[in-house]
N, C-alpha and C positions, 0 to 999 in steps of 0.2 A: 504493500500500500504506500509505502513511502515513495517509491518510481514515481508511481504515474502520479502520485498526489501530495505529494509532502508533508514534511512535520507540519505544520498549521492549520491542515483542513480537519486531522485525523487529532488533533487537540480540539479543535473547535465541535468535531462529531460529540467527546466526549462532554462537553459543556452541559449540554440539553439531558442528557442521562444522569447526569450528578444533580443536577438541580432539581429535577422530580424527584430524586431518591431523600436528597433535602426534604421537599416540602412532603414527601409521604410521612419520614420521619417525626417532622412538626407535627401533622395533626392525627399520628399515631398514638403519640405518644402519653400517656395519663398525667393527667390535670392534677393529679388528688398530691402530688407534694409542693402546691404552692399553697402558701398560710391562707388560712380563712378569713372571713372579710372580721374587721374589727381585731383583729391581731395586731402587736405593734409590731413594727419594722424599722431598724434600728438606720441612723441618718449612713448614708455612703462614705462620711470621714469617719463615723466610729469600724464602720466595717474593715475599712481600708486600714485603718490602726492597731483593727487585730490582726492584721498576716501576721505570719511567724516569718519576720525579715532576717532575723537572726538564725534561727533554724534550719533555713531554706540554704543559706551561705555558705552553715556549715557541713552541709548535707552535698551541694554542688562540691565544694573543696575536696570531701572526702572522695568523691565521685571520680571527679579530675584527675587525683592525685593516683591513685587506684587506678585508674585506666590508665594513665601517663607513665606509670611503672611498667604494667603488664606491655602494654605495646612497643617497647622500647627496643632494641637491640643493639647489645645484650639487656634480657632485663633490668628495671635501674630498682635497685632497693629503697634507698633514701624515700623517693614518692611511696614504695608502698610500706617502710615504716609511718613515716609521719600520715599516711591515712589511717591507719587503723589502730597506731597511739597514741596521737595526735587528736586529728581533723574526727576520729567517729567517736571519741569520750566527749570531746565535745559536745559535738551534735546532740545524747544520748541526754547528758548534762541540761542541755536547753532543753530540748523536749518534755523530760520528766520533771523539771522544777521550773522553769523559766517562763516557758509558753504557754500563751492560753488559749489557741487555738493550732497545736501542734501540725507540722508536715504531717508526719506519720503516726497517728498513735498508738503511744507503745502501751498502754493497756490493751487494747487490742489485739497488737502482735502479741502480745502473752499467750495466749491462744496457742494452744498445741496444733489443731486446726488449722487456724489463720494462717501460723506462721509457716508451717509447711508446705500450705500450698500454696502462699505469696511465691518459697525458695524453689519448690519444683519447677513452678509455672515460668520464673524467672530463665532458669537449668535450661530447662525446655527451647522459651522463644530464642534463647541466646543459641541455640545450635541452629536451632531453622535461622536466624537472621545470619549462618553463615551460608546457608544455601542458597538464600538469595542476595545475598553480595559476590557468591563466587563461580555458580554454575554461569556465569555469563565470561565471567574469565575462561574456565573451559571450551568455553564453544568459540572463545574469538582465539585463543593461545594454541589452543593443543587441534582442535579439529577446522580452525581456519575459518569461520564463517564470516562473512562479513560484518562490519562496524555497527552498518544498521538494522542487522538481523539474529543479533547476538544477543540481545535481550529476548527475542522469539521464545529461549529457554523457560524462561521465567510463564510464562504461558500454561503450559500442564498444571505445573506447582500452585500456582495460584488460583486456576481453574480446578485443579482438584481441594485447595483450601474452601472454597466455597462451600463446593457440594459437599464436601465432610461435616462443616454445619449447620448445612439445610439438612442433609441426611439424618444426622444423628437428634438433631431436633424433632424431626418430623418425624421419625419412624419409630423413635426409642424414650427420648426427655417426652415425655407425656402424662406424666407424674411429678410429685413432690418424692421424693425418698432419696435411698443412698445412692450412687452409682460409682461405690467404688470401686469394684470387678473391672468394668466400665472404661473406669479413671486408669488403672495400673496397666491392663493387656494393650489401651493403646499407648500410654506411653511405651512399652515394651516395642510395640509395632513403631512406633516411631525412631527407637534408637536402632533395631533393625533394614530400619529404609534409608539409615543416613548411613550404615555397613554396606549398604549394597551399593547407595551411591560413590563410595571411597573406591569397592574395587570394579567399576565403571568408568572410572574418570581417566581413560586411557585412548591413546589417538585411533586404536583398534577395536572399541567396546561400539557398539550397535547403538547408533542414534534415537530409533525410536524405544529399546530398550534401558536408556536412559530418562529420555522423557518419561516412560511411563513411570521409574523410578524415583523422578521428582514429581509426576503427579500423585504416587501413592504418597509422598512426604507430603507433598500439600494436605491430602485430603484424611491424615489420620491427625493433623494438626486444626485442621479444625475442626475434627472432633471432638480433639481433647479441650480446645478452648471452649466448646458449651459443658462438657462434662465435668471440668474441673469448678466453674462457677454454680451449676447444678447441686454438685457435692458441697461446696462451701456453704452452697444457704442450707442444705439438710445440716452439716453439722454445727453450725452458729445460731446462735437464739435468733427470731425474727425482728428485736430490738436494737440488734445490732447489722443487718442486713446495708441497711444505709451508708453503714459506712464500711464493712467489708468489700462487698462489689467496688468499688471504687477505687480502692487499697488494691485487692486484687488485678484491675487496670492497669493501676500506678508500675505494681512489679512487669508487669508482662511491657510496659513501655521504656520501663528502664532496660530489656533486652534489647534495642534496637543501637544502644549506643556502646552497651556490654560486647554484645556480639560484634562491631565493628572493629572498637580496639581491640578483643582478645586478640579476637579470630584472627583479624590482622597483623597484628603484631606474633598468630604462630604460621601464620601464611607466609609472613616477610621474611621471618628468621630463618625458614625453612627452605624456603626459593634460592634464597643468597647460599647458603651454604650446599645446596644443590648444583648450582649454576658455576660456583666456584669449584666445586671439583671436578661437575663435567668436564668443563671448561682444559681444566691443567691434567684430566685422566684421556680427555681425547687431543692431547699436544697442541692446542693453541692459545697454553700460556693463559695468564690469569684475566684477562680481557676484563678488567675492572669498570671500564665506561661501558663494555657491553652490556653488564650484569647491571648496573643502577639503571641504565637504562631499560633495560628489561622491566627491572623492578617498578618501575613509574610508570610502564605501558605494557600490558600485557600483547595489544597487537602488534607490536613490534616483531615478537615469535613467528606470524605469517607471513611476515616479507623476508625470513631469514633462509638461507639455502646450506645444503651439504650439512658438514658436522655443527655448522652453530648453531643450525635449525634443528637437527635430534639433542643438540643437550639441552636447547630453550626446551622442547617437547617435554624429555623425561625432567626437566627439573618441577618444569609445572604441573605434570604428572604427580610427582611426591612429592610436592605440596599441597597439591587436592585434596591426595588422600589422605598426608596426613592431617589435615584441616579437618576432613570427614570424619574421620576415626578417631579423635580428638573430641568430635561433636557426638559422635555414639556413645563414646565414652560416661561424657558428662549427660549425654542423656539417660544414660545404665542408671545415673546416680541418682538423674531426678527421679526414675521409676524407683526407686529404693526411698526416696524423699513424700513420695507422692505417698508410697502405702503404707508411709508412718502417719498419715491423716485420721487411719481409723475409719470406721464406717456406723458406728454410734449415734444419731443425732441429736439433738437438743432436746427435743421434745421427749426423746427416750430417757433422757438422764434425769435424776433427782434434782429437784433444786438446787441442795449444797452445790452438785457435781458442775451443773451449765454455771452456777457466779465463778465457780474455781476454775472455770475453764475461761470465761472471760476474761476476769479481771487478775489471775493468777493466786498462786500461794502467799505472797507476803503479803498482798493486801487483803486474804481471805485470813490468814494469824492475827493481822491488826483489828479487822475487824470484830474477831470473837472477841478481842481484848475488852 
């Protein structure tokens, strides 16, 4: 479509699509959480004076700092000490004594519930956000596709994201209760599909046997995106829904910037140290401006010929995979993360049992005091 019609017609097609889907959204949407008439509503300056400005800072710092270590090559320490004893007692500091309308609440995170499935969900988006930053390197580096047909990858995956959660909505969530069988077999399926994608990602592996591999990643991911929030409200009190779901969002967006740095920074370190030995194993010396250059353009690889075109090949080759296998990995954990959630839900437990689940143990001691 770009040939015969170009980037701006095929922007502008999407225009009119997004905007009904907007205004369906608006008046889909239920009225019953805006305040009743005769309620007071507090003035716009007092609202604005409660942000947690301080919170938010050192919440961004710790963030920063943590990613700016991890992506680094060689990893840099210093960032990721002073993140995490530093930059997050901080944070934890303000939140639990300082602020009055917290970033994050950490009563809330108390929550065995909660907090697991903010870390899995987190686990999770941060490996798919490596499959869609990097299957498009493959298809321009290693099997050649052109500039503007190289995102075409991205197409299954996202296409099968969809249908995973219209499917599992429509066919299965049709109930209030547990679904955490549910929850664990596909995250399991999921760190499966990022396995298969690793040993695929080779300039010899079967095109449309790839896509279909990124489309089953899409489409078992957004399953577990309805699943996982399904399960959170079965096991959370409904007093606290309001602000779970939300919280639950928060984590699953902080993967898009997780998965950049990680991934990136083990895609980098990997490429380089790939490229550098092909490089001096097939005799043409350590070509240092070849390799950063590589490193900044992956389609650079398709204009390259003879042996500098198979070492560009196999370096981005093992880096794929290890990106992938890396992502499986931590996906293995989040399924190990996911089925510490339990399958219990609120309504099932004793009173004592749901406040101690809320609000935690020390403030469930203080309280009997």
């Amino acid at each position: 479509m770009v040939k015969p019609f170009g980037w701006r017609p095929i922007f502008w097609l999407q225009a009119p699509i997004a905007s009904a889907a907007g205004i369906g959204i608006f008046f889909s949407a239920a009225d019953s959480i805006s305040k009743p008439e005769g309620s007071y509503k507090e003035p716009l300056r007092t609202q604005i004076a409660q942000i947690d400005y301080l919170g938010a800072t050192a919440w961004i710092l710790t963030i920063v700092l943590f990613l700016y270590g991890l992506s680094s090559d060689p990893i840099s320490i210093v960032p990721l000490l002073l993140s995490l004893f530093l930059a997050f007692p901080i944070f934890l500091l303000i939140e639990s004594h300082l602020a009055s309308s917290p970033v994050i609440p950490l009563p809330i995170l108390r929550s065995r519930a909660t907090l697991l499935s903010c870390l899995a969900t987190l686990a999770l988006m941060l490996s798919r956000w490596t499959v869609l930053f990097y299957t498009p390197v493959y298809t321009l580096a290693v099997r050649r596709w052109p500039q503007a047909s190289a995102g075409l990858i991205l197409l299954p995956t996202n296409f099968g994201f969809g249908v995973g959660g219209l499917l599992a909505g429509w066919l299965h969530i049709r109930r209030q209760g547990s679904f955490y069988l549910a929850c664990v077999l596909a995250f399991a399926c999921f760190a499966a599909s990022l396995f298969v994608l690793a040993g695929l990602s080779t300039a010899a592996s079967s095109a449309p046997g790839y896509m279909a591999a990124a489309f089953a990643n899409g489409l078992v991911t957004g399953a577990i995106l309805n699943y996982t929030m399904a399960h959170l409200l079965h096991l959370t009190p409904a007093e606290t829904h309001t602000i779970v779901t939300p919280l639950l969002a928060t984590f699953r967006g902080f993967a898009g910037s997780f998965g950049s740095a990680i991934g990136g920074g083990i895609f980098t370190r990997t490429l380089k140290r790939a490229l550098e030995r092909g490089f001096v194993e097939a005799g043409l010396g350590e070509r240092k401006e070849l390799t950063t250059r590589l490193l900044g353009s992956p389609a650079l690889a398709a204009s390259l010929q003879g042996r500098e075109r198979m070492v560009a090949v196999q370096g981005f080759e093992t880096a794929l995979k290890t990106l992938f296998l890396a992502g499986s990995v931590l996906a293995v954990v989040a399924t190990v993360i996911q089925a510490g959630t339990g399958w219990r839900g609120a309504e099932e437990k004793k009173g004592g049992d749901v406040e101690e689940d809320l609000v935690g143990p020390d403030e469930e001691r203080h309280r009997s005091l």
